[in-house]
N, CA, C and O atoms as a printed pandas DataFrame, in Angstrom:
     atom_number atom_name residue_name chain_id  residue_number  x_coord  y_coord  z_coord
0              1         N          UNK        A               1    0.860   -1.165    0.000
1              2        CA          UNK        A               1    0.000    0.000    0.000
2              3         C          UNK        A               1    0.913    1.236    0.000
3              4         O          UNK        A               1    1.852    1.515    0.745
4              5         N          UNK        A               2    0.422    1.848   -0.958
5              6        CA          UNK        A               2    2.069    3.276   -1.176
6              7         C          UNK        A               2    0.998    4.203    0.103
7              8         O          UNK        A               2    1.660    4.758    0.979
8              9         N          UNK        A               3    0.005    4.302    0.167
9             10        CA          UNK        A               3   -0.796    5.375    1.175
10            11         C          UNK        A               3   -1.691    4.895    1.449
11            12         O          UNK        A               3   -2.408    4.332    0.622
12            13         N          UNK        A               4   -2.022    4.975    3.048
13            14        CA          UNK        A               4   -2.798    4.944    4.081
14            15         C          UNK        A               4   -3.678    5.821    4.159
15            16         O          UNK        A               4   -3.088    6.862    4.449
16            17         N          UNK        A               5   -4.943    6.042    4.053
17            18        CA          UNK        A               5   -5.611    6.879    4.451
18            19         C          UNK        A               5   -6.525    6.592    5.359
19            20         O          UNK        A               5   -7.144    7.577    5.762
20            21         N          UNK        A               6   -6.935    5.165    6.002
21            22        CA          UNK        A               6   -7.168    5.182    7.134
22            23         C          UNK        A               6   -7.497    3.764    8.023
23            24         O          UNK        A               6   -7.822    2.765    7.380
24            25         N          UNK        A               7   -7.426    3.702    9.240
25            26        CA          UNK        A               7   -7.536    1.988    9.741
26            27         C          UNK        A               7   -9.239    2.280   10.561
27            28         O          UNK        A               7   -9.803    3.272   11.023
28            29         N          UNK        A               8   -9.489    1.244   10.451
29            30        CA          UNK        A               8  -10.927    0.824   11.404
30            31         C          UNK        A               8  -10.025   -0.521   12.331
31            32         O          UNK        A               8   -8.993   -1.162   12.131
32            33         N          UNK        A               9  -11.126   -0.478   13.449
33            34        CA          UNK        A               9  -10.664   -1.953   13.891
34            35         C          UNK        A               9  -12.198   -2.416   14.520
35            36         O          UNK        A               9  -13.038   -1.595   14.889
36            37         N          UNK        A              10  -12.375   -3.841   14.562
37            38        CA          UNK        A              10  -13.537   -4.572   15.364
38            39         C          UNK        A              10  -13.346   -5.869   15.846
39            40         O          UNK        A              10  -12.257   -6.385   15.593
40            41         N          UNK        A              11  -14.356   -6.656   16.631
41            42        CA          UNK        A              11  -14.353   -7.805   17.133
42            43         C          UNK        A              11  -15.410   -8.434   16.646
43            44         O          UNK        A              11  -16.538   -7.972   16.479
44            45         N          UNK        A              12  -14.970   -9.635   16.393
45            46        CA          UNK        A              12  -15.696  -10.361   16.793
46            47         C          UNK        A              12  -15.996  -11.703   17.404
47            48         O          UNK        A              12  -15.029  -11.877   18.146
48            49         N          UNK        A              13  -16.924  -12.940   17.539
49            50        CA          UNK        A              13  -16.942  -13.560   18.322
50            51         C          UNK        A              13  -17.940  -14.531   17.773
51            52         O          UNK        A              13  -18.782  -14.132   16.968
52            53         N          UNK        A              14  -17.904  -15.629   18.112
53            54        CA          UNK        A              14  -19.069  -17.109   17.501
54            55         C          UNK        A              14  -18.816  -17.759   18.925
55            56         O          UNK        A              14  -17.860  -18.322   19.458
56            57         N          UNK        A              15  -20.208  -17.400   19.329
57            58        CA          UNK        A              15  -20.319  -17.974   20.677
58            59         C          UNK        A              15  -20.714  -19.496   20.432
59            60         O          UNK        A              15  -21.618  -19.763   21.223
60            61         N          UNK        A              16  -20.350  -20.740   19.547
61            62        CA          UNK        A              16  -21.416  -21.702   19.539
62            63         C          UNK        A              16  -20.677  -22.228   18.073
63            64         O          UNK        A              16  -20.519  -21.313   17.265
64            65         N          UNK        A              17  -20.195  -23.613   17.619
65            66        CA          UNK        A              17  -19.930  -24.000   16.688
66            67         C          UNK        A              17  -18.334  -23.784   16.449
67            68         O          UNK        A              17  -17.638  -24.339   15.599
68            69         N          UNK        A              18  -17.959  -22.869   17.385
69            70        CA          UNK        A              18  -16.542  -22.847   17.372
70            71         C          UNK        A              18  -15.821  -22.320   15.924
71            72         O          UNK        A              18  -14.754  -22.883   15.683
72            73         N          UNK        A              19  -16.231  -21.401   15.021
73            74        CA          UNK        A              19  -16.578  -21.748   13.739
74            75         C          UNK        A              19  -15.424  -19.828   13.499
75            76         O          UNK        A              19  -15.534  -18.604   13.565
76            77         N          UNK        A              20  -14.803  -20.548   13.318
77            78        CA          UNK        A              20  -13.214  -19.476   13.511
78            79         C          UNK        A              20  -13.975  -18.355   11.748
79            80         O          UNK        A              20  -14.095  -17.149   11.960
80            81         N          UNK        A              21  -14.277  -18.731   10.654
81            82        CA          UNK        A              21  -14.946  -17.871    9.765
82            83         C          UNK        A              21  -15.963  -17.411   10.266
83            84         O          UNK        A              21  -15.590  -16.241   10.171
84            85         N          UNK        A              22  -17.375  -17.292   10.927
85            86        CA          UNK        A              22  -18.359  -16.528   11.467
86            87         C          UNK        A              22  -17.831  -15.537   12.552
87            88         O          UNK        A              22  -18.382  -14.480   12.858
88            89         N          UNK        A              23  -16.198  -16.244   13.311
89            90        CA          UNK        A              23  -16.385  -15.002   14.005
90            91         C          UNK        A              23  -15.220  -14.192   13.935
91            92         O          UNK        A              23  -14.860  -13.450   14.848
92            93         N          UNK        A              24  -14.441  -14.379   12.502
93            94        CA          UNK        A              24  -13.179  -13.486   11.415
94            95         C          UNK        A              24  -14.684  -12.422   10.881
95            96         O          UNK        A              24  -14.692  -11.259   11.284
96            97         N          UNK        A              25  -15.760  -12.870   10.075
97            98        CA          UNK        A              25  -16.580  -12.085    9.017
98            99         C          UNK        A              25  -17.464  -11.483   10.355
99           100         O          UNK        A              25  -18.463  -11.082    9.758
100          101         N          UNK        A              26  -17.632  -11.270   11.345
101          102        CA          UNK        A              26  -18.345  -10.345   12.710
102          103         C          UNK        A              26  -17.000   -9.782   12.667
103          104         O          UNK        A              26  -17.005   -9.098   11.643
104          105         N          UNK        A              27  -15.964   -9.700   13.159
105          106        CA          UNK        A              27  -15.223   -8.648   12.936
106          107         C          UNK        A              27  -15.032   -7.866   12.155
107          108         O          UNK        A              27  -15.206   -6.701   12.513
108          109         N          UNK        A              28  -14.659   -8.086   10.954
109          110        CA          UNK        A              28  -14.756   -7.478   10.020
110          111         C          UNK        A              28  -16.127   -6.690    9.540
111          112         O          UNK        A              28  -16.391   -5.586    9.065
112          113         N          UNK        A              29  -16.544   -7.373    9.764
113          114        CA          UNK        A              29  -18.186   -6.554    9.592
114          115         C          UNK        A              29  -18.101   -5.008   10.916
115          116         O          UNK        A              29  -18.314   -3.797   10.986
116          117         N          UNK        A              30  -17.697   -6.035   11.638
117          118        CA          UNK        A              30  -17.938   -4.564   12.909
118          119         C          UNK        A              30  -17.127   -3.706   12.806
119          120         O          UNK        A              30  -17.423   -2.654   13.373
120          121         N          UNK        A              31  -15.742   -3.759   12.042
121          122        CA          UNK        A              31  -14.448   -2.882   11.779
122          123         C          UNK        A              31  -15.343   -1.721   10.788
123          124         O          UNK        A              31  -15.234   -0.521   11.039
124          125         N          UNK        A              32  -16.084   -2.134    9.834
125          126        CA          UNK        A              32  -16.522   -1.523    8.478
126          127         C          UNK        A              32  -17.859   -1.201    8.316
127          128         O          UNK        A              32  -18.382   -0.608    7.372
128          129         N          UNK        A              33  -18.471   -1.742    9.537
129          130        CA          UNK        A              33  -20.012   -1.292    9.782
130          131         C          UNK        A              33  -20.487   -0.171    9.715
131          132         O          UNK        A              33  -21.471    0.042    9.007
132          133         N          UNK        A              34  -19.790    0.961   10.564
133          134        CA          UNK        A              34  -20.310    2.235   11.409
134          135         C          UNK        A              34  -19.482    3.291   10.385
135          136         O          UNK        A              34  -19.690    4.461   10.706
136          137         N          UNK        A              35  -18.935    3.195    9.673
137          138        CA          UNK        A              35  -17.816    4.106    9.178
138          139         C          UNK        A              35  -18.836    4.340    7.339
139          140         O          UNK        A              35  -19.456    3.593    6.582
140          141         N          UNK        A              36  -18.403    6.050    7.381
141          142        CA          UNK        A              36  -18.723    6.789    5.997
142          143         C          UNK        A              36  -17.633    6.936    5.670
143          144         O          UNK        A              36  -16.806    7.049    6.574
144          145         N          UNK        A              37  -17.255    6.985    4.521
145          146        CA          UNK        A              37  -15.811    7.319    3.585
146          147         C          UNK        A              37  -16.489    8.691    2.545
147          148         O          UNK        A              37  -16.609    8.478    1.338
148          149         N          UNK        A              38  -16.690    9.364    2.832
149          150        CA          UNK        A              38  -17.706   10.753    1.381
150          151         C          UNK        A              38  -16.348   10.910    0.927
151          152         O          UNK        A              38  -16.346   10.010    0.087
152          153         N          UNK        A              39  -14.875   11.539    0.863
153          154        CA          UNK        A              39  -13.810   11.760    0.655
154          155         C          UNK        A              39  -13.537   10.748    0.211
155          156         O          UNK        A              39  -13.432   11.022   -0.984
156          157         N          UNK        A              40  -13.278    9.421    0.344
157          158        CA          UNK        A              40  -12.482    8.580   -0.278
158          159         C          UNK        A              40  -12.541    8.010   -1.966
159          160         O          UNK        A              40  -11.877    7.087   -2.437
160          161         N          UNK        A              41  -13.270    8.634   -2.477
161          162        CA          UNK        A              41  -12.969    8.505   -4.044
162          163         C          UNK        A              41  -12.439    9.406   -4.803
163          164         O          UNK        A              41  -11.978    9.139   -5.913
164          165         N          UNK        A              42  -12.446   10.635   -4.259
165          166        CA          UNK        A              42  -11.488   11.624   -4.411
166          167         C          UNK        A              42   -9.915   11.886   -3.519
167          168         O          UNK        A              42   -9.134   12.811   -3.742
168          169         N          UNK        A              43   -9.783   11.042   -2.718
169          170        CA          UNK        A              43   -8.285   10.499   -2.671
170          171         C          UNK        A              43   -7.880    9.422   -3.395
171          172         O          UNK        A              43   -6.739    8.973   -3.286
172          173         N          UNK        A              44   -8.604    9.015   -4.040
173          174        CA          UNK        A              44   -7.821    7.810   -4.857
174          175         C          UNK        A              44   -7.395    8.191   -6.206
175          176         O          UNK        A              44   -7.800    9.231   -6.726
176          177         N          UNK        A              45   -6.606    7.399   -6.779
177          178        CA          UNK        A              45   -5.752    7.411   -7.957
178          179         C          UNK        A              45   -6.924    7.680   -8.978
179          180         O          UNK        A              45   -7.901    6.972   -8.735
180          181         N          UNK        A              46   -7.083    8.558  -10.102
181          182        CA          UNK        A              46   -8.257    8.480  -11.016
182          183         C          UNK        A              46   -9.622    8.641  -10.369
183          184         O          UNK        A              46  -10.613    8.468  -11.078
184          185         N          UNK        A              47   -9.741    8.903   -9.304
185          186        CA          UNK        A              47  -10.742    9.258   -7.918
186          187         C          UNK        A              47  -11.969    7.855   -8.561
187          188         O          UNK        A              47  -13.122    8.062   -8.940
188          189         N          UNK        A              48  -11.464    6.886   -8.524
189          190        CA          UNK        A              48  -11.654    5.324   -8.922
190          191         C          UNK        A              48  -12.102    4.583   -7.610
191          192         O          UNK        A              48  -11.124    4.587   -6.863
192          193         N          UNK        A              49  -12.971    4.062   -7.119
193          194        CA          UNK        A              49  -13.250    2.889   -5.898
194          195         C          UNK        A              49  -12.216    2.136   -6.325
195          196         O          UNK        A              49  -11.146    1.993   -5.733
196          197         N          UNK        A              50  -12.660    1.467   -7.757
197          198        CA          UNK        A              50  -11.575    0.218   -7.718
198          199         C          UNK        A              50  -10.185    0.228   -7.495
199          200         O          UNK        A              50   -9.713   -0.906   -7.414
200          201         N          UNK        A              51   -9.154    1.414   -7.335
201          202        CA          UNK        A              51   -7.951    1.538   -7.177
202          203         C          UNK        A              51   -7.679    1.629   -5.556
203          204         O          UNK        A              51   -6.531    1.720   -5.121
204          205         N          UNK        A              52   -8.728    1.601   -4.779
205          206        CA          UNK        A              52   -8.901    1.297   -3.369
206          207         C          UNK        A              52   -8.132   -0.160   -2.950
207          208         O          UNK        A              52   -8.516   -1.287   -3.263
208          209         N          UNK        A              53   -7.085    0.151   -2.251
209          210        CA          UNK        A              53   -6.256   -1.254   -1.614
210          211         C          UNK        A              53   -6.912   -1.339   -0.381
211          212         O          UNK        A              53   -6.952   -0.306    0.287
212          213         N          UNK        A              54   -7.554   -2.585    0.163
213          214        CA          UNK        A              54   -7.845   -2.763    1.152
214          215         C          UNK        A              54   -6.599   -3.960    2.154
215          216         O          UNK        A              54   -6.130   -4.958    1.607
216          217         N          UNK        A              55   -6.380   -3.714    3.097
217          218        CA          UNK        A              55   -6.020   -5.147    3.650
218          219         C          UNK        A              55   -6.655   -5.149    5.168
219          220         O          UNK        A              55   -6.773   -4.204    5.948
220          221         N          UNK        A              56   -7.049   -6.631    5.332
221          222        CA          UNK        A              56   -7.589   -6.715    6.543
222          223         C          UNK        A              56   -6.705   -7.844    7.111
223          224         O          UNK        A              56   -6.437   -8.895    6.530
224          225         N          UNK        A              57   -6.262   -7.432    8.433
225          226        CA          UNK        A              57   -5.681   -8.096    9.536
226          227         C          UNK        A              57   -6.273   -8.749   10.489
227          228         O          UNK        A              57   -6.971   -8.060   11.233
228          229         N          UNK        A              58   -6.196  -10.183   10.761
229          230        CA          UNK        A              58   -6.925  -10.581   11.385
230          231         C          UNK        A              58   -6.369  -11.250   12.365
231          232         O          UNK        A              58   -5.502  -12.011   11.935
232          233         N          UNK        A              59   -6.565  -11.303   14.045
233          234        CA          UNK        A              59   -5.655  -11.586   14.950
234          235         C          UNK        A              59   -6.730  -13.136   15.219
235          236         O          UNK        A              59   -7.810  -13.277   15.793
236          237         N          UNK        A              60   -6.289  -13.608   14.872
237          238        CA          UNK        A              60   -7.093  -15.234   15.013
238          239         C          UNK        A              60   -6.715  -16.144   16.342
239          240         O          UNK        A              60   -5.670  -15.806   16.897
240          241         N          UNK        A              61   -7.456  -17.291   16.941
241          242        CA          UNK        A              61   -6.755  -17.848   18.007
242          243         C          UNK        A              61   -6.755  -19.480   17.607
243          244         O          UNK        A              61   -7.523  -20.209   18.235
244          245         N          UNK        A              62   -6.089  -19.926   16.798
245          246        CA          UNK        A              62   -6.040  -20.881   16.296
246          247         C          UNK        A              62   -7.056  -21.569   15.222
247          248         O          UNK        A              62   -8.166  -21.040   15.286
248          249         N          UNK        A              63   -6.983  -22.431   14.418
249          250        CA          UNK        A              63   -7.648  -23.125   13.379
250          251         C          UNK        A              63   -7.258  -22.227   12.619
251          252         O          UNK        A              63   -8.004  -22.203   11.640
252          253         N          UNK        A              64   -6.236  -21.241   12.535
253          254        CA          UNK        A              64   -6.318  -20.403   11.220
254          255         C          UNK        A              64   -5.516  -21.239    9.586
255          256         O          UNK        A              64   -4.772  -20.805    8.707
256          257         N          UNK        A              65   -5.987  -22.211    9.776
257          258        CA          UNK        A              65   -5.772  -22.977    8.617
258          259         C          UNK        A              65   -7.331  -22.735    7.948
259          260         O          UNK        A              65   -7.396  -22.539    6.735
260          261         N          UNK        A              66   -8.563  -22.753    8.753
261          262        CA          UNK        A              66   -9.613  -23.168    8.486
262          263         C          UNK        A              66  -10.133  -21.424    8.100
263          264         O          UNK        A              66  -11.344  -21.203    8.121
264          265         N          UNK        A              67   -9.435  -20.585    7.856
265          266        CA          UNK        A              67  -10.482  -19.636    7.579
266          267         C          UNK        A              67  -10.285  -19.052    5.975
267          268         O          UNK        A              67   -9.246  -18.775    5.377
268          269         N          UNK        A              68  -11.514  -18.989    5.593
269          270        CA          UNK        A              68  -11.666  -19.275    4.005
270          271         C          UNK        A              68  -11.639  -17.562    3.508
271          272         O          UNK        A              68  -12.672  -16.952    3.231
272          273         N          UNK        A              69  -10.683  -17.138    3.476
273          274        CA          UNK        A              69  -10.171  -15.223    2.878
274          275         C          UNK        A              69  -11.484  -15.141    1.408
275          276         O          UNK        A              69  -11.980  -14.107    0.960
276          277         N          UNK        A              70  -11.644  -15.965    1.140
277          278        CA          UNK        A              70  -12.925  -15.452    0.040
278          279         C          UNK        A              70  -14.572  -15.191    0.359
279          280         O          UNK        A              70  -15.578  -14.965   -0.313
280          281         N          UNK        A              71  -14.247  -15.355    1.746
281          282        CA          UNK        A              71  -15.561  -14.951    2.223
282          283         C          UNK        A              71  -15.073  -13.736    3.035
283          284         O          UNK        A              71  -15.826  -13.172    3.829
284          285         N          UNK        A              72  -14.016  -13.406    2.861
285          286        CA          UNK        A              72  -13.771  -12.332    4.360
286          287         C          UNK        A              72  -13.348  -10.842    2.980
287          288         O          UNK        A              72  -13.679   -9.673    3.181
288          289         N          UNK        A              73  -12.607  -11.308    1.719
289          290        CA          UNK        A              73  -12.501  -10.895    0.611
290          291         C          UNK        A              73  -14.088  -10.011    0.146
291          292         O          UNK        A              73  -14.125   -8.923   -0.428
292          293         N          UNK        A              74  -15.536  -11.003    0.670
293          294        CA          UNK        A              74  -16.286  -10.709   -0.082
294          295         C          UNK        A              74  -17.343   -9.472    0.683
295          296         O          UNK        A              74  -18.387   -8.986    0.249
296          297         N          UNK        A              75  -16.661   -9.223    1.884
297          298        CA          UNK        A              75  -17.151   -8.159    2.618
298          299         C          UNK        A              75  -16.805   -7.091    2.240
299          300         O          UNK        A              75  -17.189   -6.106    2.871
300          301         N          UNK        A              76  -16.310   -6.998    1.559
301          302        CA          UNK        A              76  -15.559   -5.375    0.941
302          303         C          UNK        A              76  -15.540   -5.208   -0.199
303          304         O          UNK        A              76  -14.802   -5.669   -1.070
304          305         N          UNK        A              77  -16.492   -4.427   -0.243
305          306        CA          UNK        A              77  -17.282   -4.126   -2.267
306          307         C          UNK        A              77  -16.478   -3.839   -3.135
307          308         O          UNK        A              77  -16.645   -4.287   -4.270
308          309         N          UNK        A              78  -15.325   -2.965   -2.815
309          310        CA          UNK        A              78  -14.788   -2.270   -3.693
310          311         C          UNK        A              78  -12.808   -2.481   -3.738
311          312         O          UNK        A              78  -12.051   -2.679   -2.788
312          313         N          UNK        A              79  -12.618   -2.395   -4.612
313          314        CA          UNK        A              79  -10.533   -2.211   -4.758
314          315         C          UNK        A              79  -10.232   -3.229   -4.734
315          316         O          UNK        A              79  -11.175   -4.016   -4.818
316          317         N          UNK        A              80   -8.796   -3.868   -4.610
317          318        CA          UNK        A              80   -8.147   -5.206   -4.291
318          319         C          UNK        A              80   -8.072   -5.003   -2.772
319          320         O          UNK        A              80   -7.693   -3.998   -2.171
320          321         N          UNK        A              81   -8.664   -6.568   -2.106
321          322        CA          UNK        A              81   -8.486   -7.016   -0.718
322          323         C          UNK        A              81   -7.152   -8.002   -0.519
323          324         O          UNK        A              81   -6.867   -8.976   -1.217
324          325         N          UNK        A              82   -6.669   -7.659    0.233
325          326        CA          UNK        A              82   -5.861   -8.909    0.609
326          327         C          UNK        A              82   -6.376   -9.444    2.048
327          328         O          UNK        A              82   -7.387   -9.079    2.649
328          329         N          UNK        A              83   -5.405  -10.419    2.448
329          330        CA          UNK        A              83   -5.934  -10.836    3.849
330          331         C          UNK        A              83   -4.589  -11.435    4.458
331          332         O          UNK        A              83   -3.780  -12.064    3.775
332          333         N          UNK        A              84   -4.393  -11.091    6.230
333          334        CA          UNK        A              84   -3.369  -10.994    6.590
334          335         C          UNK        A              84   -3.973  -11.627    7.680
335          336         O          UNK        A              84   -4.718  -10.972    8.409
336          337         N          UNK        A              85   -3.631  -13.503    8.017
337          338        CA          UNK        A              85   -3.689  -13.632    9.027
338          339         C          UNK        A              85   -2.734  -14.156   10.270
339          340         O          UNK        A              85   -1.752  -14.874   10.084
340          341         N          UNK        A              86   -3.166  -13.693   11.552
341          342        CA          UNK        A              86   -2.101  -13.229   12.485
342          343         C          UNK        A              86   -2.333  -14.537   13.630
343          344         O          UNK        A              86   -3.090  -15.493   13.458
344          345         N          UNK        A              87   -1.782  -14.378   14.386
345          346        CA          UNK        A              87   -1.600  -14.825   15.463
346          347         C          UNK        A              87   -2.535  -13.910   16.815
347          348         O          UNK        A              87   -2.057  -12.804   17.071
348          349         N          UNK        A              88   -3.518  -14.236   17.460
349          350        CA          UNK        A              88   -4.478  -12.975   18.242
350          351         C          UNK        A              88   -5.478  -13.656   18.544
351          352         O          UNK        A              88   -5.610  -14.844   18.252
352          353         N          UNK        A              89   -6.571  -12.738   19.378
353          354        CA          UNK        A              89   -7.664  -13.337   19.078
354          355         C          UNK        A              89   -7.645  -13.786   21.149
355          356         O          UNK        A              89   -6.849  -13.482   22.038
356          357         N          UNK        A              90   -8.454  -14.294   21.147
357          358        CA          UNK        A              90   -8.791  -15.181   22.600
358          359         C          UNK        A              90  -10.094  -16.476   22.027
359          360         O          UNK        A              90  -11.067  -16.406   21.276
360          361         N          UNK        A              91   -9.514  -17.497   22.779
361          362        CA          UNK        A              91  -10.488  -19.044   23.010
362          363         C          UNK        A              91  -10.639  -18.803   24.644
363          364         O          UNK        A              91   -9.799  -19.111   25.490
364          365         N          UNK        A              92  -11.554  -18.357   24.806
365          366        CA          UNK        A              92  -12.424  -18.693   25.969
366          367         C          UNK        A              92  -13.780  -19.699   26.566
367          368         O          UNK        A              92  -14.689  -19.638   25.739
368          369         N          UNK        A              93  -14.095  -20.457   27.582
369          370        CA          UNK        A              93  -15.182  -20.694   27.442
370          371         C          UNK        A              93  -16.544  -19.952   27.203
371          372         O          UNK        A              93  -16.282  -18.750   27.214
372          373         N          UNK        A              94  -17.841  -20.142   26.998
373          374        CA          UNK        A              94  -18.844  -19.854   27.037
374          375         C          UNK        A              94  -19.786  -19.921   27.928
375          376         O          UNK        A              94  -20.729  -19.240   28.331
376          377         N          UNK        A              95  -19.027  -21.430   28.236
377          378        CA          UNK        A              95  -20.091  -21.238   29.681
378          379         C          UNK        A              95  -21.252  -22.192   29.243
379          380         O          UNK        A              95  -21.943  -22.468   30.224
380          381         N          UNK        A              96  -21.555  -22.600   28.455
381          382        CA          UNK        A              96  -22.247  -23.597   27.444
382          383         C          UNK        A              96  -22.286  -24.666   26.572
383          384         O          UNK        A              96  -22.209  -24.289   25.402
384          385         N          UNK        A              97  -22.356  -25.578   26.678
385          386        CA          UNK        A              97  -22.588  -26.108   25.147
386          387         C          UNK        A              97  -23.939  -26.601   25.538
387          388         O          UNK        A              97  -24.594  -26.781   26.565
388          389         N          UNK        A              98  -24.084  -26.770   23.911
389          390        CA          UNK        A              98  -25.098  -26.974   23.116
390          391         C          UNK        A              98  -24.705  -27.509   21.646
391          392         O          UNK        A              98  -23.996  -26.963   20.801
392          393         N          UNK        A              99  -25.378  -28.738   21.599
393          394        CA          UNK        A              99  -25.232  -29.909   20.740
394          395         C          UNK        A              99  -26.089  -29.013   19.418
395          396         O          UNK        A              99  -25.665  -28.669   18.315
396          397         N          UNK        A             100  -27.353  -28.832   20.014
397          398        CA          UNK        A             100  -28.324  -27.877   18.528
398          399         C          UNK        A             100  -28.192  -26.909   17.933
399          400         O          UNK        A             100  -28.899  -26.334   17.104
400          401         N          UNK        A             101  -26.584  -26.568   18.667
401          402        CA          UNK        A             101  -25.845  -24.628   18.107
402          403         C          UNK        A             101  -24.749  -25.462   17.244
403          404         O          UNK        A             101  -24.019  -24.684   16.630
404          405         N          UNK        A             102  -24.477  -26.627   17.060
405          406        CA          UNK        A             102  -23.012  -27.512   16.195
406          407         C          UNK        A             102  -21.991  -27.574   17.264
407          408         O          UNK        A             102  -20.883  -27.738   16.753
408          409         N          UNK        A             103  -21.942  -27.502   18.584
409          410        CA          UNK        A             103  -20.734  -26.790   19.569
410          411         C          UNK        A             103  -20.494  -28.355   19.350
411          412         O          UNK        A             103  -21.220  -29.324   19.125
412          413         N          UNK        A             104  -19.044  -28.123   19.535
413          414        CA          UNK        A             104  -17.614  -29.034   19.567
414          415         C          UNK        A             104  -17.799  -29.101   20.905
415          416         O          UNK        A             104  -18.405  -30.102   21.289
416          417         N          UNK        A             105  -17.443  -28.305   21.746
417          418        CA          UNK        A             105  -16.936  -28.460   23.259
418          419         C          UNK        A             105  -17.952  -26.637   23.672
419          420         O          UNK        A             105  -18.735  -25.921   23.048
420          421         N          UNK        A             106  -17.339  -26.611   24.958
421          422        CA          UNK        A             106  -17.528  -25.470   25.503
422          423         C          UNK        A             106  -17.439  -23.777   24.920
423          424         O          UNK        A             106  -18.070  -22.806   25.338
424          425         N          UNK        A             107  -16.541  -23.840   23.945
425          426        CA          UNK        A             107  -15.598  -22.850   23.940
426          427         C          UNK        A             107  -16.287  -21.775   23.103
427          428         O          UNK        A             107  -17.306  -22.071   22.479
428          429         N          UNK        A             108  -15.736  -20.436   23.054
429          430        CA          UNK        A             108  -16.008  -19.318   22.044
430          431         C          UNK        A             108  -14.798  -18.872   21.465
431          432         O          UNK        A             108  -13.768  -18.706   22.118
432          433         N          UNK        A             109  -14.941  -18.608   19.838
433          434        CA          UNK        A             109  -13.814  -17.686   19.768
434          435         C          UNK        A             109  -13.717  -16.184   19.203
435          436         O          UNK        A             109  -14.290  -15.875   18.159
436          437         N          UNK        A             110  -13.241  -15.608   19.674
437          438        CA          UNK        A             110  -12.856  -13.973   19.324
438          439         C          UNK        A             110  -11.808  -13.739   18.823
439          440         O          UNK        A             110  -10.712  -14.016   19.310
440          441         N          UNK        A             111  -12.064  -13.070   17.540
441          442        CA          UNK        A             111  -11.217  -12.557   16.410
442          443         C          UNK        A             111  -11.043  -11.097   16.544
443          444         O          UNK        A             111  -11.996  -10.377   16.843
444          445         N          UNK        A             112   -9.972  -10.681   16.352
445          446        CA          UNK        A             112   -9.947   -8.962   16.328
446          447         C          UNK        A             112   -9.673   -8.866   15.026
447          448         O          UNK        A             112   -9.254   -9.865   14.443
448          449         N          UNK        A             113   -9.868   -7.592   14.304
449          450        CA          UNK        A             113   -9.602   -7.255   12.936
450          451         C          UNK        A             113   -9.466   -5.404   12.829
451          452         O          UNK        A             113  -10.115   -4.432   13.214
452          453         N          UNK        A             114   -8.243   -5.667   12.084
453          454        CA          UNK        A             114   -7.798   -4.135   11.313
454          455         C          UNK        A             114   -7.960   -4.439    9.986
455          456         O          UNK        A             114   -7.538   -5.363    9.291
456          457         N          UNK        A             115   -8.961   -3.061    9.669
457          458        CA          UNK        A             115   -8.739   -3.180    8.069
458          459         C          UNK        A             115   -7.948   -1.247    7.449
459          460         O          UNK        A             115   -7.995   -0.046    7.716
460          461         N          UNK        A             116   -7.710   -1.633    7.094
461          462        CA          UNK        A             116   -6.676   -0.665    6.314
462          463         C          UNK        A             116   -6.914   -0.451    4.978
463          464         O          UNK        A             116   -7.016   -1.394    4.194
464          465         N          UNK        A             117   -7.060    1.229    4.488
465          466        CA          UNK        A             117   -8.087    1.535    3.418
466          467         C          UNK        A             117   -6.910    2.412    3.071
467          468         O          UNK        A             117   -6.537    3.132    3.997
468          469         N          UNK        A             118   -6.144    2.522    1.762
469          470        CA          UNK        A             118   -5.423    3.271    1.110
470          471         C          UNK        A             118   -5.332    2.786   -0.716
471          472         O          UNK        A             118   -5.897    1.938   -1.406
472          473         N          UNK        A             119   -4.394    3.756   -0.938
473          474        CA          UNK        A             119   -3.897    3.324   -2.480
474          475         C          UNK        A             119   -2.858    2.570   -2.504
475          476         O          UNK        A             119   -2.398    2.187   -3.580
């Protein structure tokens, strides 16, 4: 990315199914939810969406073999996405299981995510 013009960050969390993509795409969703860009097509190259570099960082807490970047790719309408995943995140219990939610065991996991919006 030659320029930064700006980071979001969010969490998220899959209380149930243990399911490390539902709770990478709640972060990301919550990083990119709340936020207007009116300026950002007139900072870009050719004042173009598509010349919009996105990358999203994702602080994961294991299974990050299992998380599928073309669904996390498909949260972000516009530019080239990449996907950067990290080492992060917390496995905590829930306090629950439940066989009729898909739960493996007890556990929840929480993903943090930076996404980063430049040229």
């Amino acid at each position: 990315m030659e320029q930064m013009i700006f980071i979001q960050t969010g969490t998220g969390v899959d209380l149930h199914g243990q399911n490390i993509n539902e709770a990478s795409k709640r972060a990301v969703t919550n990083a990119i939810h709340s936020n207007s860009m009116p300026g950002i097509q007139g900072a870009l190259p050719d004042q173009d969406l598509n010349n919009m570099k996105v990358n999203v960082k994702l602080g994961i807490p294991g299974d990050m073999e299992h998380l599928d970047e073309g669904k996390i790719k498909q949260l972000i309408p516009y530019g080239t996405v990449t996907v950067e995943k990290l080492d992060g995140g917390l496995i905590t219990t829930s306090g629950v299981y439940l066989s009729d939610q898909e739960d493996k065991n007890d556990l929840m996991y929480i993903v943090n995510a930076v996404v980063e919006v430049g040229y």
